[in-house]
N, C-alpha and C positions, 0 to 999 in steps of 0.2 A: 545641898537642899533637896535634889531629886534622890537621892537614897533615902531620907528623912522620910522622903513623899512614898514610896516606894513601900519602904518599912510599915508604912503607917496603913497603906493599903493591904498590905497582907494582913495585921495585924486583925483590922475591919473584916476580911475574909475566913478566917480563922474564927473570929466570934460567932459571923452569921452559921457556919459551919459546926459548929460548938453546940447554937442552937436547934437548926434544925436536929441534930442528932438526938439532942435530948427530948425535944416535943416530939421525936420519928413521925409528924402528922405534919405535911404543908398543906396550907390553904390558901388559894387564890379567887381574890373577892371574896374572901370569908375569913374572920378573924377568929372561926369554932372548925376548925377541920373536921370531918369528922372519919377519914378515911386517912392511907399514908400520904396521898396527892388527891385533893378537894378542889376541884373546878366550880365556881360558880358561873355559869356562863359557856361561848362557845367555845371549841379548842379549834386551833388550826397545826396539823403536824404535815411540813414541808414534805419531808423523808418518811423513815418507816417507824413504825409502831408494832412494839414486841410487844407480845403476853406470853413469859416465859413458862409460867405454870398455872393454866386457868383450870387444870385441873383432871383425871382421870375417867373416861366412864366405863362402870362395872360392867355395862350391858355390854356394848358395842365397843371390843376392843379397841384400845390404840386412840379411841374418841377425844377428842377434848374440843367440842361444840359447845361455845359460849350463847347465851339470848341474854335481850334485856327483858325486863320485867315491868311491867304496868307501874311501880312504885322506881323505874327508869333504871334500876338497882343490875350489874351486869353479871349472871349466874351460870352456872355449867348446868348443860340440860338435863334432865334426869326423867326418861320416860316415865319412871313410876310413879310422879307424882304430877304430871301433867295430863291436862284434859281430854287433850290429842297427840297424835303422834304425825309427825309429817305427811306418812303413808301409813294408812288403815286398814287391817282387811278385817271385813266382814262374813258373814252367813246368813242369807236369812232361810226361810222356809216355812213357806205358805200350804198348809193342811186342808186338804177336801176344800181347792177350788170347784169352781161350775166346768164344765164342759168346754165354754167359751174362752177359760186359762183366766185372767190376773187384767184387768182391764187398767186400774189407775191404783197405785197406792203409792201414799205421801209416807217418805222417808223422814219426814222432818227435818232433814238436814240442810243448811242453808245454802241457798247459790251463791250466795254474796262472801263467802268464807271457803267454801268446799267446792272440789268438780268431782261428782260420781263418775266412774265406769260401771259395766257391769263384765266382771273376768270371763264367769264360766256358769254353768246351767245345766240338768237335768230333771229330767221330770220322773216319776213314778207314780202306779194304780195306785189310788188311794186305800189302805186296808188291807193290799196282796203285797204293797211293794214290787209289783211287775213293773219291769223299766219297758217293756214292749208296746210305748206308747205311743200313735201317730198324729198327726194333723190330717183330718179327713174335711175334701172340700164340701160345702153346699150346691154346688153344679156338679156332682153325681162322682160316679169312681174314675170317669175318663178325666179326669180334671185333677192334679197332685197340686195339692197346698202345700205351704212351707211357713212357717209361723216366725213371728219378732220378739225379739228380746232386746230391753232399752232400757237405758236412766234419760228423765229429759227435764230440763226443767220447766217449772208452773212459774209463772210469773205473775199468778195472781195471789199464791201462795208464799212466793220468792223461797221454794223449796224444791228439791228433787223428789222426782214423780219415779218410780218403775212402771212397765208393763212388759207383759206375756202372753200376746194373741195369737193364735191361730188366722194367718188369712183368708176371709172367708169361709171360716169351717170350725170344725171343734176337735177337741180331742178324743181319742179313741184307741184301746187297749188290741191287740191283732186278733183276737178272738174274737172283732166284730163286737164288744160292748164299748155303749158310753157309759163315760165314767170318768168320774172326780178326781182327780189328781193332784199329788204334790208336789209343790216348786222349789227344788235348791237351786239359791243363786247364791254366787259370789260377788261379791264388791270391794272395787278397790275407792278408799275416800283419799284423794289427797286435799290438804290444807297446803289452800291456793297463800303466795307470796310468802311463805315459808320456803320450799323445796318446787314446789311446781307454779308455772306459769300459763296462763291461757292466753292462745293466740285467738286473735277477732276470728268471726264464722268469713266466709268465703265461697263462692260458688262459681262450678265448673260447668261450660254447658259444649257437651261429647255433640252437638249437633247429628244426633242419633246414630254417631258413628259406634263402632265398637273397640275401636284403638283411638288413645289420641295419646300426646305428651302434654302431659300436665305442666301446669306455673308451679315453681317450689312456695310450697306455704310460707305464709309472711311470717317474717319473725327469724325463720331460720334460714 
């Protein structure tokens, strides 16, 4: 009788097997699969989970970077048709500033998706292209200004701001003219919880020392 039972059970495994082949589509909680394995619902996998070929990317050799997709659909990345890119770089270049450099301009780029850096920076005479430009102070020539370069953000905005001041001073060509200048900056955007992560802000107070040992930033 247990060979009978036996026989009977393979036989039963053998059909279900028959079928699935022929549908090549399972569906759980769904009687329309619509893919080769159709989850409706959560999964839970004890052990591992292969994705033996999600597929090649052209750009970035050797790549094979899966994302899910708003319509939840699981796709290999494909910079070129994506709206961003993990890491971003930038240029801008601001033509015949004032004297006083670059006070506030809104990048329009969101805080709540992106963190600005600002890479790198030069300035040139507006019209000559002379790079022989200083930060000159308003408390006379005994006095050397040093001037800021920044992304910050506006939180009334909830966007990134740049500036490019002169402390206390303006800009000025070494031939002793003011004059209007132009700003190349670089930026780097990364698209936060993608590839980067932001630690909370944090403050260190040197007790007007000039050496201290710092706490390691939270997070890492």
């Amino acid at each position: 009788m247990k060979t009978k039972s036996y026989i009977k059970s393979f036989y039963t495994l053998l059909q279900l097997l028959a079928a699935f082949s022929i549908s090549a589509q399972v569906g759980i909680n769904t009687s329309k699969p619509t893919a080769m394995l159709d989850v409706i619902g959560d999964a839970k996998i004890d052990s591992k989970l292969f994705l033996e070929n999600p597929g090649n990317s052209d750009q970035i050799r050797g790549s094979k970077l899966i994302i899910e997709r708003t319509d939840k659909s699981i796709v290999q990345y494909d910079i070129d048709v994506s709206k961003y890119g993990p890491i971003n770089y930038a240029e801008l270049v601001f033509r015949q500033t004032s004297i006083q450099g670059l006070d506030d301009y809104d990048t329009k780029i969101n805080i709540a998706d992106y963190t600005v850096s600002v890479q790198g920076f030069y300035f040139r005479e507006y019209a000559t292209n002379n790079t022989s430009v200083n930060a000159v102070s308003n408390s006379g020539n005994n006095v050397v200004e040093g001037f800021q370069v920044y992304a910050y953000k506006n939180t009334d905005t909830n966007t990134w701001f740049i500036r490019c001041l002169p402390n206390n001073g303006y800009f000025r060509t070494t031939n002793g003219t003011n004059t209007s200048i132009d700003i190349y900056m670089n930026l780097i955007v990364y698209r936060k919880r993608f590839i980067a992560k932001e630690v909370n802000y944090y403050d260190v107070d040197l007790g007007r020392n000039e050496t201290a040992t710092l706490p390691k930033p939270p997070g890492f």
